[in-house]
LUMMARNU-168889 format. One line per field, with one value per residue (C-alpha): x, z, y. Coordinates in Angstrom, 2 decimals. Last residue first. Layout:
residues N
xx <- [X / ...] .
zz <- [Z / ...] .
yy <- [Y / ...] .
***
This chain:
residues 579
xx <- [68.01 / 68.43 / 70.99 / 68.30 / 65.84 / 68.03 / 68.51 / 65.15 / 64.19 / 66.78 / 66.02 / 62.15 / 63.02 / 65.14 / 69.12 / 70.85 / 74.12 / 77.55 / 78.87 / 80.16 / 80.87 / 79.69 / 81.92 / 84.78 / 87.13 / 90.05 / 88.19 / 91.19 / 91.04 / 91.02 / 93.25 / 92.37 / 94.98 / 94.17 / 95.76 / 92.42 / 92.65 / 95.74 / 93.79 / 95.90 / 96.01 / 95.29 / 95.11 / 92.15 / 91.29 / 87.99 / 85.74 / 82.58 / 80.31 / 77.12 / 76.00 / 74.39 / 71.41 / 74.55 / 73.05 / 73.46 / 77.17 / 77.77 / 75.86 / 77.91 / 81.52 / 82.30 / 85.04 / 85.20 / 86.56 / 86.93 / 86.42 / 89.36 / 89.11 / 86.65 / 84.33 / 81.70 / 81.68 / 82.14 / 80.73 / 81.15 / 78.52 / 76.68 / 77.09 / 78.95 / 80.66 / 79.10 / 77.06 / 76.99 / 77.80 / 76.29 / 74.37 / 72.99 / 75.10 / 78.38 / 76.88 / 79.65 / 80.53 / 82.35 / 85.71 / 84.89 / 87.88 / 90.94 / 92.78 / 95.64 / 97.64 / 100.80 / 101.61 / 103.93 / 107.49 / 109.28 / 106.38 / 104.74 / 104.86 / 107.12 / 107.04 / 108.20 / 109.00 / 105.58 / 104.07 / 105.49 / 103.83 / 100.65 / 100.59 / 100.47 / 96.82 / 95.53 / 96.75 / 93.64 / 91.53 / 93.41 / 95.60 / 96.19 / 99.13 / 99.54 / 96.36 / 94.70 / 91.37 / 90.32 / 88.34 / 91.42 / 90.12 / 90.10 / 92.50 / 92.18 / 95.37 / 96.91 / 97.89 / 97.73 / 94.59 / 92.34 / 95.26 / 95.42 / 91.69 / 92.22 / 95.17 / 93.22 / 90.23 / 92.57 / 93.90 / 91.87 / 92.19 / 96.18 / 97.73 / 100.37 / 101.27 / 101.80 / 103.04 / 102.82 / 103.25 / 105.97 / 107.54 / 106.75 / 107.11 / 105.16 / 105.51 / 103.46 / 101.97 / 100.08 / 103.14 / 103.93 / 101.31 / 103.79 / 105.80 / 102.36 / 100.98 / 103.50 / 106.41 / 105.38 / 102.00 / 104.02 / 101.00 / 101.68 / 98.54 / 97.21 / 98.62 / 98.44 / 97.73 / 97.97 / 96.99 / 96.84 / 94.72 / 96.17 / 95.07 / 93.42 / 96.14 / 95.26 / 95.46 / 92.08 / 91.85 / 92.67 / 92.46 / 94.65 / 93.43 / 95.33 / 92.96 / 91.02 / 88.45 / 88.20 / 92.52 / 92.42 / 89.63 / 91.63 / 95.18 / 93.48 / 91.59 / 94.48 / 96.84 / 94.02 / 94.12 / 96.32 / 94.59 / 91.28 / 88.52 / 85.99 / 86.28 / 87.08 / 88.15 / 88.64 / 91.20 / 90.25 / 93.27 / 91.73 / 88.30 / 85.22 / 83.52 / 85.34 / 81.86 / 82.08 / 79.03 / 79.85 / 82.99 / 81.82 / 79.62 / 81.92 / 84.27 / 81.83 / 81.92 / 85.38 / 85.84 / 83.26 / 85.68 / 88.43 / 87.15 / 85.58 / 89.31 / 90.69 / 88.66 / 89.55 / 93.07 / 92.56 / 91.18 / 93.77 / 96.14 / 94.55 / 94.09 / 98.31 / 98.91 / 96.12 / 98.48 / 101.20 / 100.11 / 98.75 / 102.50 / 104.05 / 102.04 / 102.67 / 106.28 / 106.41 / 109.10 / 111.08 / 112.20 / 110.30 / 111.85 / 110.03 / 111.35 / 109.15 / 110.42 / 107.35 / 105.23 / 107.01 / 107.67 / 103.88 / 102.29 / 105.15 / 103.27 / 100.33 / 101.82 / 99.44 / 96.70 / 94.87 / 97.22 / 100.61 / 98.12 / 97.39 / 100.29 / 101.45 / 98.07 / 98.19 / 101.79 / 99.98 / 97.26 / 97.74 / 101.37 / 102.57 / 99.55 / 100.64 / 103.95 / 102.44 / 102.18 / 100.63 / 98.40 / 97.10 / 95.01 / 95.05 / 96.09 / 98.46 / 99.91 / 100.28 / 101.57 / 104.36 / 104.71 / 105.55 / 107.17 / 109.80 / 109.93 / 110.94 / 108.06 / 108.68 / 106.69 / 108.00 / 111.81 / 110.58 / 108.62 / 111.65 / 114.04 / 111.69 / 111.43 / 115.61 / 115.98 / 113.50 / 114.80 / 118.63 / 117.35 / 113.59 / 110.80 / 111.02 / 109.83 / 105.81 / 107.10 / 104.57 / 106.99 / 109.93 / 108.45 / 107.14 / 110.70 / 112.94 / 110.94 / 111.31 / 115.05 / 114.85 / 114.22 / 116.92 / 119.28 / 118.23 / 118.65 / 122.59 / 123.56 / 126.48 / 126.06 / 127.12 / 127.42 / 123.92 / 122.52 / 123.40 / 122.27 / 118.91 / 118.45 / 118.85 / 116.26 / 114.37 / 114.57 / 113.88 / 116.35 / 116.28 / 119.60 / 121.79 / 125.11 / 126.06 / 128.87 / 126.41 / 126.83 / 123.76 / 120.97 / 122.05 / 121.40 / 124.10 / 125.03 / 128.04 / 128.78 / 125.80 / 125.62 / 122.90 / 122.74 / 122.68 / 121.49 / 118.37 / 118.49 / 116.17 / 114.60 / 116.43 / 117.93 / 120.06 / 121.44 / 124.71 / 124.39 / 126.91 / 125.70 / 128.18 / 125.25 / 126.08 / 125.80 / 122.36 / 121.56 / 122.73 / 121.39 / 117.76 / 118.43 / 119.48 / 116.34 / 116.03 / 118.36 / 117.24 / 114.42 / 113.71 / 116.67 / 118.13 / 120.82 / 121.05 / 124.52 / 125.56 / 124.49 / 122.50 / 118.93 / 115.04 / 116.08 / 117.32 / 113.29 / 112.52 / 114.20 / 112.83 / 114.31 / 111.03 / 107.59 / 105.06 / 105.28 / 101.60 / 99.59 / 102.24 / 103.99 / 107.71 / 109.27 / 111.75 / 113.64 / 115.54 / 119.43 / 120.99 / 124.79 / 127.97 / 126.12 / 125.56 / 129.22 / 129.64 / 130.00 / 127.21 / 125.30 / 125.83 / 125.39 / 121.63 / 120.82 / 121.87 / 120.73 / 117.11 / 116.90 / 118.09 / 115.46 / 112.35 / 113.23 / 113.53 / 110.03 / 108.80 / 109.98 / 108.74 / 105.32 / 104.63 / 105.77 / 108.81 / 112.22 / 114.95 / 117.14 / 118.50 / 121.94 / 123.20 / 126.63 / 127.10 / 131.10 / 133.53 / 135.94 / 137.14 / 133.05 / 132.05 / 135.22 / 133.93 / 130.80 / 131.55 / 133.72 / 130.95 / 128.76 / 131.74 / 132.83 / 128.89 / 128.36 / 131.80 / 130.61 / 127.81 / 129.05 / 128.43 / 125.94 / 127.93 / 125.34 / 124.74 / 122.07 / 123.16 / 120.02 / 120.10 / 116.20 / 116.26 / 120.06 / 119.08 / 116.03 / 117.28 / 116.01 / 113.18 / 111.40 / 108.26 / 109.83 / 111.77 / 108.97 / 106.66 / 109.23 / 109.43 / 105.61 / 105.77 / 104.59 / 105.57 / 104.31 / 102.66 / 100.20 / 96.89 / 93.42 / 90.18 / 87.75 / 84.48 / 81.28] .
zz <- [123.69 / 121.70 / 123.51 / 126.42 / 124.15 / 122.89 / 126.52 / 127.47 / 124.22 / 124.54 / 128.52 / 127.08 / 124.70 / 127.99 / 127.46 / 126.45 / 129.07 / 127.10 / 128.58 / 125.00 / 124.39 / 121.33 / 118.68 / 118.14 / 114.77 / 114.54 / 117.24 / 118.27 / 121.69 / 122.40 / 125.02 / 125.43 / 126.30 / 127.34 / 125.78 / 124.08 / 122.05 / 121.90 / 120.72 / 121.80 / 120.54 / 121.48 / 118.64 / 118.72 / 118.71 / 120.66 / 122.76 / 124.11 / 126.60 / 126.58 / 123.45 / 120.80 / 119.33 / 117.32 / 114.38 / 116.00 / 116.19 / 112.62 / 111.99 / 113.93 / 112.61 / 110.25 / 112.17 / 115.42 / 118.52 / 122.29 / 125.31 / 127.91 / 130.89 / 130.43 / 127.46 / 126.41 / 122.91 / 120.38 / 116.69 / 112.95 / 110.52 / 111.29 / 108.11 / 108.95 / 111.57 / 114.84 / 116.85 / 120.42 / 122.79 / 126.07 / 126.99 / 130.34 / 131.13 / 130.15 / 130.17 / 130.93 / 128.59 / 129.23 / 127.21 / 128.15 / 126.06 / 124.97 / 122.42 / 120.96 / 117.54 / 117.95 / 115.49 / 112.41 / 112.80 / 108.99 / 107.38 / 110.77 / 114.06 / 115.66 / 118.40 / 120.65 / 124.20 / 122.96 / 122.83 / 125.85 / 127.92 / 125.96 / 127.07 / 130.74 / 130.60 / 129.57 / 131.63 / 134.12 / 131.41 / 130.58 / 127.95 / 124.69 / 122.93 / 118.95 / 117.30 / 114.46 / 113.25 / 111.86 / 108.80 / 106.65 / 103.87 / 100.53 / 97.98 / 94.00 / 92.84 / 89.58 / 86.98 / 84.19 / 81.68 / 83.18 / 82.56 / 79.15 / 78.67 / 80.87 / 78.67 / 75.08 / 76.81 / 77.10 / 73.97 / 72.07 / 74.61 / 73.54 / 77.20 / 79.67 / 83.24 / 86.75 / 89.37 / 92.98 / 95.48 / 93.77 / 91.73 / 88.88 / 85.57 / 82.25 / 79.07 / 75.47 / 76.75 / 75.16 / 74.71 / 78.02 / 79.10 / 81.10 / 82.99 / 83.51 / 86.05 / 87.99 / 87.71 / 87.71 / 90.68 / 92.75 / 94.34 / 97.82 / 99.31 / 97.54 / 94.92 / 93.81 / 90.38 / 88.42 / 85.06 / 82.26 / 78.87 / 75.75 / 72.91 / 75.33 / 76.04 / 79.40 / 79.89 / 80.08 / 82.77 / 84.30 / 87.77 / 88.30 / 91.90 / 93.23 / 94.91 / 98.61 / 97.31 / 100.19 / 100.26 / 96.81 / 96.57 / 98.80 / 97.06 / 93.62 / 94.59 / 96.16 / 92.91 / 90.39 / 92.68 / 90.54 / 87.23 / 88.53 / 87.29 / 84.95 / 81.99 / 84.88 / 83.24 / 85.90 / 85.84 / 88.84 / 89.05 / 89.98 / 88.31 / 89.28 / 89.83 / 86.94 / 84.84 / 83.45 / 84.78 / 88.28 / 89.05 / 87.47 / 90.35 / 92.71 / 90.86 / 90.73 / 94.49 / 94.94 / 91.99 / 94.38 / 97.65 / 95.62 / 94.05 / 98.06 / 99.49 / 96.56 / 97.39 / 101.48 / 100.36 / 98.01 / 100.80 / 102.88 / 100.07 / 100.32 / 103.77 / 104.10 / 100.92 / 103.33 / 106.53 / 104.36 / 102.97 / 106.09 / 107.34 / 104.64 / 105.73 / 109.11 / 108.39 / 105.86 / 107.99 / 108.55 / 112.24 / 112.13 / 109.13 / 107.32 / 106.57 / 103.34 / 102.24 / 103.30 / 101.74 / 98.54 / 97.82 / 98.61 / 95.76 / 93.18 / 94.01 / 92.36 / 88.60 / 86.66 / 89.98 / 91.56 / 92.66 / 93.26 / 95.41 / 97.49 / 98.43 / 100.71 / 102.32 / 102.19 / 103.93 / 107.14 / 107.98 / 108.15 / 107.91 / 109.12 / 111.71 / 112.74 / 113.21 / 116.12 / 116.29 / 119.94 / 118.91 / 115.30 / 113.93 / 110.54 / 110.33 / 113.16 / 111.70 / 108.51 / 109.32 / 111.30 / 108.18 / 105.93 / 108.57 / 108.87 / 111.97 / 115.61 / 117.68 / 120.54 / 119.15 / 115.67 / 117.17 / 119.69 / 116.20 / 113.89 / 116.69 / 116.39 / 112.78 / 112.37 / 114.93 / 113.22 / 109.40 / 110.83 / 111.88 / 111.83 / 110.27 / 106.95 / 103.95 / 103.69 / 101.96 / 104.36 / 107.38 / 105.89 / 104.39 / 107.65 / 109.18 / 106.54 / 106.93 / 110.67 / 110.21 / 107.76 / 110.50 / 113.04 / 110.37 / 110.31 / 113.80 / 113.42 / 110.73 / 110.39 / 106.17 / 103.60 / 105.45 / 106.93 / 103.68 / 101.89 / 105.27 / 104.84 / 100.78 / 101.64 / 104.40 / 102.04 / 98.89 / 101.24 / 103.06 / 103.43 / 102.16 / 105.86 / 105.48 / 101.83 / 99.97 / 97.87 / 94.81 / 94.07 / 96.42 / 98.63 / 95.50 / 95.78 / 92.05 / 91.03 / 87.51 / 85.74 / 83.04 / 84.45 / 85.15 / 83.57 / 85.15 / 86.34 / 89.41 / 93.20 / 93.55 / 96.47 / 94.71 / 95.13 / 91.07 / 90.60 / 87.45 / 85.55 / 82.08 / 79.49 / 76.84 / 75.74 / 79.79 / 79.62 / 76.46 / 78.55 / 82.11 / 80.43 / 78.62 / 81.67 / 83.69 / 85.93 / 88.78 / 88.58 / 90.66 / 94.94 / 94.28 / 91.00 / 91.27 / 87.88 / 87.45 / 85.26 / 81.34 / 78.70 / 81.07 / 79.85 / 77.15 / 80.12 / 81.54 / 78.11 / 78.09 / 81.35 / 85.18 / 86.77 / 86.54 / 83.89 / 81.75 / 81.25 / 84.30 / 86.87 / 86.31 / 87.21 / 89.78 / 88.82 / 91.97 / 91.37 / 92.47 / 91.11 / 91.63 / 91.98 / 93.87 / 97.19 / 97.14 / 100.49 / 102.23 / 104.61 / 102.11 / 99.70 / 102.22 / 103.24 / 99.94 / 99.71 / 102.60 / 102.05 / 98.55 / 99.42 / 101.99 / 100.07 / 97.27 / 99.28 / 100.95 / 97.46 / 96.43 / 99.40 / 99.66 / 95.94 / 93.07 / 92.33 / 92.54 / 89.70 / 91.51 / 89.25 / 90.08 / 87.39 / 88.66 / 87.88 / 86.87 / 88.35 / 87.29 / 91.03 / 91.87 / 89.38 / 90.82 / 94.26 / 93.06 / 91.35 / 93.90 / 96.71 / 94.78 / 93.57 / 97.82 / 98.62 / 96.18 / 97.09 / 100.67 / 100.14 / 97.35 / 99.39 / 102.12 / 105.89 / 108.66 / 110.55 / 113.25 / 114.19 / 116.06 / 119.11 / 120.56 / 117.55 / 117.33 / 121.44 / 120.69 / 118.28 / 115.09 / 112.41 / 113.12 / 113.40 / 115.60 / 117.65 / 118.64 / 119.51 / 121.21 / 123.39 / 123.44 / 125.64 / 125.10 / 121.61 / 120.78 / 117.74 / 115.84 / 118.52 / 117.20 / 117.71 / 115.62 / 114.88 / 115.62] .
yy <- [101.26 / 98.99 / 96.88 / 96.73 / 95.72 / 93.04 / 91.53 / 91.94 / 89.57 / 87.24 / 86.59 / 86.45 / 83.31 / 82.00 / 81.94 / 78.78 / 79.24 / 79.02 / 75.63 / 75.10 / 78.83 / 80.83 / 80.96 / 83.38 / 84.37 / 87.49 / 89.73 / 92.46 / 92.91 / 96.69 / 98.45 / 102.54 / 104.90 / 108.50 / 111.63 / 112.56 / 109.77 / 106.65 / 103.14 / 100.07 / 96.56 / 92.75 / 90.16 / 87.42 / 83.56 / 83.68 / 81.49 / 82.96 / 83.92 / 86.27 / 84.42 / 87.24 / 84.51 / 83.13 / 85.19 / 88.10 / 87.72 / 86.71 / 89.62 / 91.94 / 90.58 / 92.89 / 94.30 / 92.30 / 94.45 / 93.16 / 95.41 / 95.14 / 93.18 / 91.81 / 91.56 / 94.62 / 93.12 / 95.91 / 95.28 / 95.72 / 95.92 / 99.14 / 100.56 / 103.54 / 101.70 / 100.09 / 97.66 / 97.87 / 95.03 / 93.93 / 96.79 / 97.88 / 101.26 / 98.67 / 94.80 / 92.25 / 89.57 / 86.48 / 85.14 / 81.39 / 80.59 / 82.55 / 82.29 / 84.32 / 85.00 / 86.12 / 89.33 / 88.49 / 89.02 / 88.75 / 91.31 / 92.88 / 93.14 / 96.53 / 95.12 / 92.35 / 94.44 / 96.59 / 92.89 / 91.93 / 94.74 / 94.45 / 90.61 / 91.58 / 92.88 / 89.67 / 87.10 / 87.43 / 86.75 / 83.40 / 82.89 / 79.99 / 81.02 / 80.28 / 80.23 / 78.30 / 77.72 / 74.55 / 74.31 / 75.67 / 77.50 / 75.55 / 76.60 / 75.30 / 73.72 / 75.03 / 72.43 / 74.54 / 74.32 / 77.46 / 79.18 / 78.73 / 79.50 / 83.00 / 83.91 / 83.40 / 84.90 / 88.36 / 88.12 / 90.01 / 92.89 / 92.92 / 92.17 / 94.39 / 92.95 / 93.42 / 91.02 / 90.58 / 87.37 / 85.01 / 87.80 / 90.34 / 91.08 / 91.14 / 92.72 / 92.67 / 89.43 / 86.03 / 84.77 / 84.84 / 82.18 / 79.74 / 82.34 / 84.01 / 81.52 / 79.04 / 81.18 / 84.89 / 84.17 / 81.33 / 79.45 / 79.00 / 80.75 / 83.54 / 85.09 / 88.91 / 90.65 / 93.75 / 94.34 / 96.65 / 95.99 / 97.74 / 100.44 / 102.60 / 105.54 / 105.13 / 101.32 / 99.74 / 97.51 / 93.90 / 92.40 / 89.18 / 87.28 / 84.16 / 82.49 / 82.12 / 83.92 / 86.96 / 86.92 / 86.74 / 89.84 / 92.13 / 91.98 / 92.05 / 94.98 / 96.63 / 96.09 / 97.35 / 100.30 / 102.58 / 101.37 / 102.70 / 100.21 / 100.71 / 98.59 / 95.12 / 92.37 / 89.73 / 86.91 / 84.74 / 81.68 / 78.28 / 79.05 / 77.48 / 81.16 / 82.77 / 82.81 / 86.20 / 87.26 / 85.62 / 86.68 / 89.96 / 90.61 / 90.32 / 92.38 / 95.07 / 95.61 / 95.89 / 98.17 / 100.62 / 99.74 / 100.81 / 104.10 / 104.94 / 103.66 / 106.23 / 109.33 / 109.21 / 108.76 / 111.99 / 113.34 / 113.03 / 114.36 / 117.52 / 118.42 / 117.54 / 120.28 / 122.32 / 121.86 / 122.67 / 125.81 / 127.41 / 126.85 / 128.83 / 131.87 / 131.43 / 130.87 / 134.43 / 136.25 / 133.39 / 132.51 / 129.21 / 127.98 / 125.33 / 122.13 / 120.69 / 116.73 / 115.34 / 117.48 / 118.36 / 114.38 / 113.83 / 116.55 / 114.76 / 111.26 / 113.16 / 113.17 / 110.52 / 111.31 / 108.16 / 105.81 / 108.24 / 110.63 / 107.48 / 106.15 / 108.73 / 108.39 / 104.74 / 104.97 / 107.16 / 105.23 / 101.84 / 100.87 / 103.89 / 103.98 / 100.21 / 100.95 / 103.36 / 107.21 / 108.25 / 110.97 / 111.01 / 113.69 / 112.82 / 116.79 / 116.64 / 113.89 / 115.34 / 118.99 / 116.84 / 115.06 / 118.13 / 119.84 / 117.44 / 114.97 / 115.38 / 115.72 / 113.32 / 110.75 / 111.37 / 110.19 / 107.41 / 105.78 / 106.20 / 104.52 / 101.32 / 101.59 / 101.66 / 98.99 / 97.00 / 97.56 / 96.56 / 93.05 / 92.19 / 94.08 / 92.38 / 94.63 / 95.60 / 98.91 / 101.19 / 99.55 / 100.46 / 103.56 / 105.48 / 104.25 / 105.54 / 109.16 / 109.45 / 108.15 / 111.51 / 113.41 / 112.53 / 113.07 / 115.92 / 116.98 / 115.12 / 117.07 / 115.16 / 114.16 / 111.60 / 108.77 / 108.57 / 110.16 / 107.40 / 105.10 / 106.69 / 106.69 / 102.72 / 102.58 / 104.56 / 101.98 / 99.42 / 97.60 / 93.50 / 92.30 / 92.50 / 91.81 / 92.67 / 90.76 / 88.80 / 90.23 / 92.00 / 91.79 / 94.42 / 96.82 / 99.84 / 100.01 / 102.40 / 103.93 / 102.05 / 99.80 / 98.18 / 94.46 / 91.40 / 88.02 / 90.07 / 92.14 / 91.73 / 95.05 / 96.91 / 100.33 / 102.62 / 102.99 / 105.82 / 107.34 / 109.37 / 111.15 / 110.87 / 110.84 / 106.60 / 107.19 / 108.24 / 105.58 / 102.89 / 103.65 / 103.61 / 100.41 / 98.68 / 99.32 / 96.46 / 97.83 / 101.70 / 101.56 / 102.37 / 105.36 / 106.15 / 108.91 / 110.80 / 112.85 / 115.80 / 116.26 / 116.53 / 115.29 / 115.34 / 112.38 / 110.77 / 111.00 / 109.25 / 106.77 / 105.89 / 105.09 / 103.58 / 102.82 / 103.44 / 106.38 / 108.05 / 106.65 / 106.14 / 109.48 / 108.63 / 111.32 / 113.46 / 115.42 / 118.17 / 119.42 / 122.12 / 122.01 / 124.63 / 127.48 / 124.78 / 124.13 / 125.92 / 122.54 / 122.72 / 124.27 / 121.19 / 118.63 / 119.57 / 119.87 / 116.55 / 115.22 / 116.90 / 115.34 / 112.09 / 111.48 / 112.92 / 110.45 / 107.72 / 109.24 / 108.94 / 106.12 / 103.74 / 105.26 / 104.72 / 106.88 / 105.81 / 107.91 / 109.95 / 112.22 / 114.61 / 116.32 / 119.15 / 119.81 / 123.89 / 124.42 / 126.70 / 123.83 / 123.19 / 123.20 / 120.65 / 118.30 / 118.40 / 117.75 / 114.63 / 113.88 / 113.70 / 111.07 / 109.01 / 109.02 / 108.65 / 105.60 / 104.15 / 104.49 / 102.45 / 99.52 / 96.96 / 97.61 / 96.08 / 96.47 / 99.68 / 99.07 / 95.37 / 94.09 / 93.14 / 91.94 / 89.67 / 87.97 / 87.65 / 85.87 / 83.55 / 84.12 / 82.59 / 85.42 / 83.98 / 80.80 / 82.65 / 85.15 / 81.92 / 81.16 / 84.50 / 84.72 / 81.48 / 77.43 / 76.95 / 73.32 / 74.03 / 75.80 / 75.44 / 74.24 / 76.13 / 73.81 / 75.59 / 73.65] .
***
């Protein structure tokens, strides 16, 4: 019999709030929207006088804005861009600069500020934005060139840092207020100070928000007012194009954190994963403001909504690639005898580099484990990999800190890291591991939950929750439970199975149905009990204009007092669900 056990002693969503959060209510519901980034407006005044001074010498400011290719980098990238374009016509210097974005190609130069991408550059100024802070060789040789380079960046920084002319990184120093920015909430208060045009300003909040969330940074402080004014803003239409053409596309109604998190970050994301230069087909759609008044909008319009066509598929393309490596690594558990193992290090020879992360994300939370997935790098002399923790284990300190001889480079952080290996010494690292003192994770028998509700209680917790939200990294989403949860047949049924394969089921519960994704078996194999006891989420579907509420299913059992039904009660009742 499962164990439904409650966290603590937190009696209200408001404490329970408190105690995610780690804040005082009123800190949380107040949020200072501007806090104190060192180094900001010396960024924007160097950033502004370099032009300035261009345009007194009659002089062209070459301006290269160097980005990442996930989610985070490219809508940075997208950000900085528009304000500075944006800046430059306001100001009549627009004929004294050329601005361009360069974005890292994942496959064939790795991440970051390069050697070789200053090799690409004589002269002018290189703004790094979501990079820059690790890459002190790269800032070296450009201004060993007398190029100027101003780093925006939110990577935590080594003992040494860049050489650059000004670093905004609210790690460094320890003057900043608030230290949890992305890369785009960062390009966002640049472009904050550097420009008035309040409409597009407006839409490149929209584009801080998508990444904040899509960045998995804390959504408490300055990054929650900044999501929950990006979600009023798209919902009322004001975006660029380029995202407008995307919504519409995924055809998404009411736009939730949960859809940037969800839907529309993996989409970003996706291009970057699967092509060496995609994240470049991303930066042109979010960054595209069309003119309504020009002669060739229509024309220009068709070509957005099939750039946003495009990169849906490509998502579509990389869940099928990651679902496939998904399916081999369960195999290869067992062929290469991981199964025992504390840390899984799988060798995968046909996995996608750019989803090595999302496999290894998926399979330790399925294992219970930190996960390291390896591949071929492209030019085929190395192994790549990218791995995630589970649990407490610290993936760089506990794991690779003690194997790095075994490495040509590593890096990461407690949760994430990514590597490069000779092949032959792949068994080398996977014996040494096997040696450290690594505990092995069971799953917690009993299942926890924070609130316990009644049925009539229901419908007020979406109220609170919309007070509460956006949920996420830094304010997780309360767990409920509810017991006795009964079901009551819609045109006959009880639940309906669905998904492509069937695997997932809808409970016709009251007073909202309740959702389990991949939970039909389970189900069916409890003889489908018409009451039950459930730890769950709640959530809202927008289609057609109409609201729908959903319980989430996180874990149920049937009911204690659940009645035993008759062998012919089970039999009517699954003939009635069949047909």
């Amino acid at each position: 019999m499962k164990e439904y056990t409650k966290r603590d002693s937190c009696m209200t969503m408001e404490e329970v709030i408190e105690r995610n959060t780690g804040m005082s209510l009123k800190a949380f519901l107040t949020p200072q929207p501007n806090p104190y980034i060192h180094n900001m407006d010396r960024a924007v005044y160097f950033f502004k006088k370099k032009v300035n001074d261009a345009a007194e010498k009659k002089e062209i400011l070459q301006i290269k804005i160097v980005g990442d290719y996930d989610a985070d980098g490219m809508n940075a990238s997208a950000i900085l861009y528009d304000a500075i374009i944006s800046y430059l016509k306001a100001n009549s210097l627009a004929e004294y600069a050329e601005v361009s974005v360069r974005l890292p190609r994942r496959y064939s130069e790795g991440y970051g500020l390069s050697e070789k991408i200053i090799d690409e550059s004589e002269s002018g100024l290189i703004i790094t934005v979501d990079n820059g802070i690790a890459a002190i060789d790269a800032v070296k040789k450009a201004k060993d060139k007398g190029i100027d380079v101003i780093i925006l960046d939110h990577h935590l920084g080594g003992e040494k840092l860049p050489c650059a002319d000004i670093i905004v990184d609210p790690h460094c120093e320890g003057m900043s207020t608030f230290k949890h920015y992305c890369g785009a909430g960062l390009a966002y208060r640049f472009a904050e100070m550097l420009i008035t045009n309040k409409d597009l300003l407006d839409k490149l909040l929209v584009l801080a928000g998508i990444a904040t969330v899509a960045d998995v940074v804390p959504l408490i402080g300055a990054n929650r007012y900044l999501v929950r004014q990006s979600l009023k803003l798209i919902n009322r239409g004001i975006a660029t194009s380029g995202v407008l053409a995307l919504v519409r596309k995924m055809r998404l109604e009411k736009i939730t954190a949960e859809d940037y998190g969800y839907k529309i970050g993996p989409v970003c994301n996706a291009s970057g994963r699967l092509l060496d230069d995609g994240a470049m087909d991303i930066f042109h759609l979010l960054s595209q403001e069309l003119d309504v008044f020009a002669l060739d909008y229509d024309e220009q319009l068709l070509k957005l909504h099939a750039l946003a066509d495009t990169v849906i598929e490509r998502n579509i393309d990389r869940r099928r690639i990651t679902e496939e490596a998904l399916e081999r690594s369960d195999a290869l558990i067992s062929q290469q005898c991981l199964a025992d193992d504390a840390v899984y290090i799988i060798y995968d020879t046909q996995v996608s580099e750019g989803v090595m992360g999302i496999v290894a994300g998926k399979l330790a939370e399925k294992y219970m484990r930190p996960v390291i997935v390896f591949a071929h790098a492209q030019d085929g002399e190395k192994l790549k990999g990218s791995g995630r923790t589970y649990g407490n284990i610290h993936l760089k300190n506990q794991v690779l800190d003690p194997c790095k001889e075994y490495f040509f480079a590593y890096g990461g952080h407690a949760g994430a890291a990514g590597m490069t290996i000779p092949e032959k010494n792949l068994m080398l690292f996977r014996n040494k591991v096997r040696k450290l003192d690594i505990p092995v994770l069971y799953r917690e028998k009993r299942i926890l939950y924070d609130l316990e509700v009644t049925k009539e209680e229901i419908p007020e917790l979406y109220e609170k929750m919309e007070f509460f939200a956006p949920f996420g990294e830094g304010n997780p989403e309360p767990v409920f439970f509810i017991r006795n949860l009964e079901l009551s047949p819609v045109r006959g049924k009880f639940y309906e199975q669905n998904g492509s394969d069937g695997k997932s089921i809808k409970l016709f519960t009251m007073p909202y149905p309740s959702s389990g994704y991949q939970m039909a078996a389970e189900y069916l194999l409890m003889d489908a009990p018409k009451k039950i006891d459930m730890t769950f989420e709640v959530y809202t579907i927008y289609s057609h204009g109409k609201e729908h509420r959903r319980l989430r299913m996180l874990d149920f059992c049937a009911s204690k007092n659940a009645e035993t039904e008759t062998s012919f009660k089970k039999e009517l009742s699954a003939m009635l669900n069949f047909m």
